[in-house]
KERONU-138921 format. One record per residue (C-alpha): residue number from 0; residue in three letters; x, y, z. Coordinates in nm, 4 decimals. Example, Ala and Ser with C-alpha at 12.3 -4.5 7.8 and 13.67 -1.06 7.14 Angstrom:
residues 2
+-----+-----+----------+----------+----------+
|   i |  aa |        u |        v |        w |
+-----+-----+----------+----------+----------+
|   0 | ala |   1.2300 |  -0.4500 |   0.7800 |
|   1 | ser |   1.3670 |  -0.1060 |   0.7140 |
+-----+-----+----------+----------+----------+
***
This chain:
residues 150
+-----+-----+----------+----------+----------+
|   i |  aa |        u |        v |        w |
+-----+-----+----------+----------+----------+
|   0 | unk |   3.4504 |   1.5083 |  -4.8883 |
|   1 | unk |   3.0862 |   1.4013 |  -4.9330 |
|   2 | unk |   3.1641 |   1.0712 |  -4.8228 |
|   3 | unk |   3.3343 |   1.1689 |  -4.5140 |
|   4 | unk |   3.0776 |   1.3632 |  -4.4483 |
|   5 | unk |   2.8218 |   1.0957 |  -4.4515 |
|   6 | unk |   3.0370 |   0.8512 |  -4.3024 |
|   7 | unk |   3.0710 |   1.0888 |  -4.0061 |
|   8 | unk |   2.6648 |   1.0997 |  -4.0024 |
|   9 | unk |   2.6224 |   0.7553 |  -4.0072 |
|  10 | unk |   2.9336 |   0.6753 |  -3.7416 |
|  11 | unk |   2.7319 |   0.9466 |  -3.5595 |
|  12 | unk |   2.3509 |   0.8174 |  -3.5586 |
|  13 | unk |   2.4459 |   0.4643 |  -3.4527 |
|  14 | unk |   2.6906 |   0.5827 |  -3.1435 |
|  15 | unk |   2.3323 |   0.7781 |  -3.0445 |
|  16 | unk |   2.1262 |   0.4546 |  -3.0839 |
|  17 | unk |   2.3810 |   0.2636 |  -2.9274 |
|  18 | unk |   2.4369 |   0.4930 |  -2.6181 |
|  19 | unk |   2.0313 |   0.5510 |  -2.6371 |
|  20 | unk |   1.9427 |   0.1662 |  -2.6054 |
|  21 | unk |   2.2059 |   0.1458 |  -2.3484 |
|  22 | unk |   2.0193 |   0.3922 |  -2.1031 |
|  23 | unk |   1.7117 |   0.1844 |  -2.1970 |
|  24 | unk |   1.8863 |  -0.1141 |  -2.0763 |
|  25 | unk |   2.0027 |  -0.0223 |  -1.7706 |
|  26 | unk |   1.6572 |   0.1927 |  -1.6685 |
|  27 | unk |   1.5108 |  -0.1900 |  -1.6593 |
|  28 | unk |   1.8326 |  -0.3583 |  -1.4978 |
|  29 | unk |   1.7199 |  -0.1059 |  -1.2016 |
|  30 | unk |   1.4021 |  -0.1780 |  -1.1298 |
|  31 | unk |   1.3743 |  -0.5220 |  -1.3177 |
|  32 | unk |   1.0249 |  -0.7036 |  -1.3199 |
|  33 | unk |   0.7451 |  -0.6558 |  -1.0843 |
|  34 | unk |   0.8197 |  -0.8750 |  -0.8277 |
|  35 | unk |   0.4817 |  -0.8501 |  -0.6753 |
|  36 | unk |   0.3413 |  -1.2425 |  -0.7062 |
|  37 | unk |  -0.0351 |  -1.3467 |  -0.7790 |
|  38 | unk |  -0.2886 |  -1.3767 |  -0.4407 |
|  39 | unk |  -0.3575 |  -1.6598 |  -0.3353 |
|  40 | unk |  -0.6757 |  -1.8876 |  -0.3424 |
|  41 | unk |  -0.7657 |  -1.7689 |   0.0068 |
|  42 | unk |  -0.9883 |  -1.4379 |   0.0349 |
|  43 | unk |  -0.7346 |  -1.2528 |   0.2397 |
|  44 | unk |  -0.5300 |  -1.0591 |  -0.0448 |
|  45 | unk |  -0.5764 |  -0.7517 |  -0.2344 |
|  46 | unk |  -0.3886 |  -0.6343 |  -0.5554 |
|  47 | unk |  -0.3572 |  -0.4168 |  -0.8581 |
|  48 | unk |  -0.1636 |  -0.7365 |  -1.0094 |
|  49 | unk |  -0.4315 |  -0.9879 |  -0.8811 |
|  50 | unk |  -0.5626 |  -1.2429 |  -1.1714 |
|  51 | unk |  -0.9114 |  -1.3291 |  -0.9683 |
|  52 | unk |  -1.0939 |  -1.0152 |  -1.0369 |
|  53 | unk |  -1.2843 |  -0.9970 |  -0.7109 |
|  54 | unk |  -0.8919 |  -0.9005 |  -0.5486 |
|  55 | unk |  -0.7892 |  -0.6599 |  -0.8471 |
|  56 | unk |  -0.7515 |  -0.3198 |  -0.7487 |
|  57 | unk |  -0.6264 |   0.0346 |  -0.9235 |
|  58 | unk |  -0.3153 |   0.1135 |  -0.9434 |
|  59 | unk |  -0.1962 |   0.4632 |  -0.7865 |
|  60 | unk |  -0.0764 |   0.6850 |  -1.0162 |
|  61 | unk |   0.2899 |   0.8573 |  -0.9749 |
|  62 | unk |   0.3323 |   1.1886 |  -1.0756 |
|  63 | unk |   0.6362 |   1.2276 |  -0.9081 |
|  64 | unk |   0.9649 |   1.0347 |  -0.9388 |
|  65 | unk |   1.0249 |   0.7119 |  -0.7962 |
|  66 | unk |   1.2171 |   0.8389 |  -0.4846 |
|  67 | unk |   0.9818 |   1.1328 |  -0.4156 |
|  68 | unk |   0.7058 |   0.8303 |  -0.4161 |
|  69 | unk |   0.8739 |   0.6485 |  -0.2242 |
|  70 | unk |   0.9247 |   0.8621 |   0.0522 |
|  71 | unk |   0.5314 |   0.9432 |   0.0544 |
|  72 | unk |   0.4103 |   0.5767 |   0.0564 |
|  73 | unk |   0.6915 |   0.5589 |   0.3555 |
|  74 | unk |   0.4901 |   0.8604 |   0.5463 |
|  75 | unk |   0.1374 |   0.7089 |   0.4553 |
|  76 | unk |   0.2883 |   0.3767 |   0.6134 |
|  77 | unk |   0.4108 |   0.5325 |   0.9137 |
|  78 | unk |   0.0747 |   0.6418 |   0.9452 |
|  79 | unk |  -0.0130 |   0.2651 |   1.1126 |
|  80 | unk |   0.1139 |   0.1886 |   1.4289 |
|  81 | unk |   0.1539 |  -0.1754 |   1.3319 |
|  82 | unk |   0.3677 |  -0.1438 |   1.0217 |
|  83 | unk |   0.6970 |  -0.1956 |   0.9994 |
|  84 | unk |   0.9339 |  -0.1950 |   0.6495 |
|  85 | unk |   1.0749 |  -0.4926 |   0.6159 |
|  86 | unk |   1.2860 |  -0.4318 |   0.2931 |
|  87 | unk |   1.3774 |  -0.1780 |   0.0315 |
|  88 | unk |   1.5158 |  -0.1817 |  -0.3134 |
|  89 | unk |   1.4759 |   0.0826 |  -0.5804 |
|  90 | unk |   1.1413 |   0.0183 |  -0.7041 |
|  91 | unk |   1.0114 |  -0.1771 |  -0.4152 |
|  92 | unk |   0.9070 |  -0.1333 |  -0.0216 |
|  93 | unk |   0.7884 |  -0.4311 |   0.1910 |
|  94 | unk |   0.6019 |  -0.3556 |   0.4874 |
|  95 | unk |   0.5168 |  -0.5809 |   0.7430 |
|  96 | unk |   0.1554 |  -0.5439 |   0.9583 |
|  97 | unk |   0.1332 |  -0.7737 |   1.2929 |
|  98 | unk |  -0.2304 |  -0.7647 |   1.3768 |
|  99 | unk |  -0.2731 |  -0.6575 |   1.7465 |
| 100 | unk |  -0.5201 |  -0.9765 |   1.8080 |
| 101 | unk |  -0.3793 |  -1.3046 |   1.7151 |
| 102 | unk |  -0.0685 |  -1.1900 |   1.6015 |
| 103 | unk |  -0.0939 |  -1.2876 |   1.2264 |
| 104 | unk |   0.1815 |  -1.1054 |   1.0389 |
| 105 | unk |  -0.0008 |  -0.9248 |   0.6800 |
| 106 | unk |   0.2866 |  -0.8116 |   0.4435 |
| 107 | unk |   0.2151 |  -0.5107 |   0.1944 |
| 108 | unk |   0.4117 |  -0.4486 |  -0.1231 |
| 109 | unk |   0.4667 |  -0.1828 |  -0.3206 |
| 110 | unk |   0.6312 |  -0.1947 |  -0.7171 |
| 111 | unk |   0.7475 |   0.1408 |  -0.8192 |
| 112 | unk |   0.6793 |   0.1159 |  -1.2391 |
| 113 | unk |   0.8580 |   0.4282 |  -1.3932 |
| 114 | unk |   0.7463 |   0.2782 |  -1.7357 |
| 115 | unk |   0.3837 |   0.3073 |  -1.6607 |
| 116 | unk |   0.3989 |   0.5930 |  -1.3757 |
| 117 | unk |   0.2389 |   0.3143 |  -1.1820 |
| 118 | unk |   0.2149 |   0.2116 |  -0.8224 |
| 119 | unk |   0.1035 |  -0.1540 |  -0.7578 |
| 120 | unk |   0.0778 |  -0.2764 |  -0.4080 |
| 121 | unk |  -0.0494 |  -0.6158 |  -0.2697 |
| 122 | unk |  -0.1899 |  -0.6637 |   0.0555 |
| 123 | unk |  -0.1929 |  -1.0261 |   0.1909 |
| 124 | unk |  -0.1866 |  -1.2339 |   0.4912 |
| 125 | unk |   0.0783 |  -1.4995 |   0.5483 |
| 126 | unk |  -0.1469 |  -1.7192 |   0.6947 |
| 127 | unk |  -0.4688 |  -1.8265 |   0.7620 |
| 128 | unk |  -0.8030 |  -1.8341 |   0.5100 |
| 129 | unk |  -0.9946 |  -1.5508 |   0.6375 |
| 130 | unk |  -0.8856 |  -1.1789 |   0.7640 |
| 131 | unk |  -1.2106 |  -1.0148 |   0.7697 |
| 132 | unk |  -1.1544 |  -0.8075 |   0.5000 |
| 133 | unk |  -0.8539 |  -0.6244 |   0.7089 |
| 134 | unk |  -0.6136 |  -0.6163 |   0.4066 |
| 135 | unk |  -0.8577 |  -0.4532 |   0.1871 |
| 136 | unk |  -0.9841 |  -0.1698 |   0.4286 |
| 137 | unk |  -0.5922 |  -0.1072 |   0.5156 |
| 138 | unk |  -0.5452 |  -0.0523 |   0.1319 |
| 139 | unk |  -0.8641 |   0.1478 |   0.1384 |
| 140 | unk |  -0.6666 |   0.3998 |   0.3713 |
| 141 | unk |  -0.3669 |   0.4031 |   0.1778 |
| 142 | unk |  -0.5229 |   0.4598 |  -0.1479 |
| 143 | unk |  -0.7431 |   0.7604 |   0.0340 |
| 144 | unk |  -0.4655 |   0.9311 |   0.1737 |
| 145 | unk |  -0.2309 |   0.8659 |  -0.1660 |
| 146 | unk |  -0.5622 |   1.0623 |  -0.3387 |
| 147 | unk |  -0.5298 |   1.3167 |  -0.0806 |
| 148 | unk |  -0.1696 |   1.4323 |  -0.1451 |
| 149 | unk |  -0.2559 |   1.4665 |  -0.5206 |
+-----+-----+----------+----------+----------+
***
């Protein structure tokens, strides 16, 4: 009887680890890796990811599920005239910024990291060397208005 009993525990502890590391698995199959990339050499790029230290920034802190986040950074967005989302996933938003002189297209990301209760964003222009600091004072706004709601 002992032995069945035991048996039974031991049955029982790894169908818990096994369904337990399952969950884990497929909590990182949804969001995956950050898929934020490094800036670039040029000094138009801002990022909580950035290598350079001169175009690091902080992180914003979620203390609210991803979706809830999500739909804030969405209203903070909406916020600019100029932005429009350009794509979606789980964990991710892509917003798209055509400046209103020259017409340079600026793309911000956002990476939704459940793990760390992180928000990284990168703000960078497609082209060009210089932006006159326009993705960093945009970012500036966001992170203001992100501090203001919490």
């Amino acid at each position: 009887m002992e032995f069945r009993s035991l048996s039974f525990k031991i049955i029982s502890i790894l169908l818990l680890l096994f369904f337990i590391n399952n969950s884990l698995i497929c909590q990182v199959q949804i969001c995956g890796d950050n898929p934020i990339t490094d800036c670039p050499k040029s000094p138009n790029c801002v990022s909580t990811t950035a290598s350079k230290y001169s175009k690091q920034k902080l992180a914003l802190i979620m203390r609210k599920s991803i979706e809830l986040s999500k739909v804030e950074i969405k209203s903070i967005m909406a916020t600019f005239e100029e932005a429009t989302l350009a794509e979606e996933k789980t964990c991710y938003l892509h917003f798209t910024f055509k400046t209103k002189i020259g017409k340079f297209v600026d793309d911000v990301e956002f990476y939704f990291d459940e793990g760390s209760s992180l928000i990284h964003y990168k703000s960078a222009s497609q082209k060009g060397w210089y932006d006159f600091n326009a993705n960093k004072r945009r970012m500036k706004k966001v992170v203001a208005a992100w501090k203001e709601i919490y």
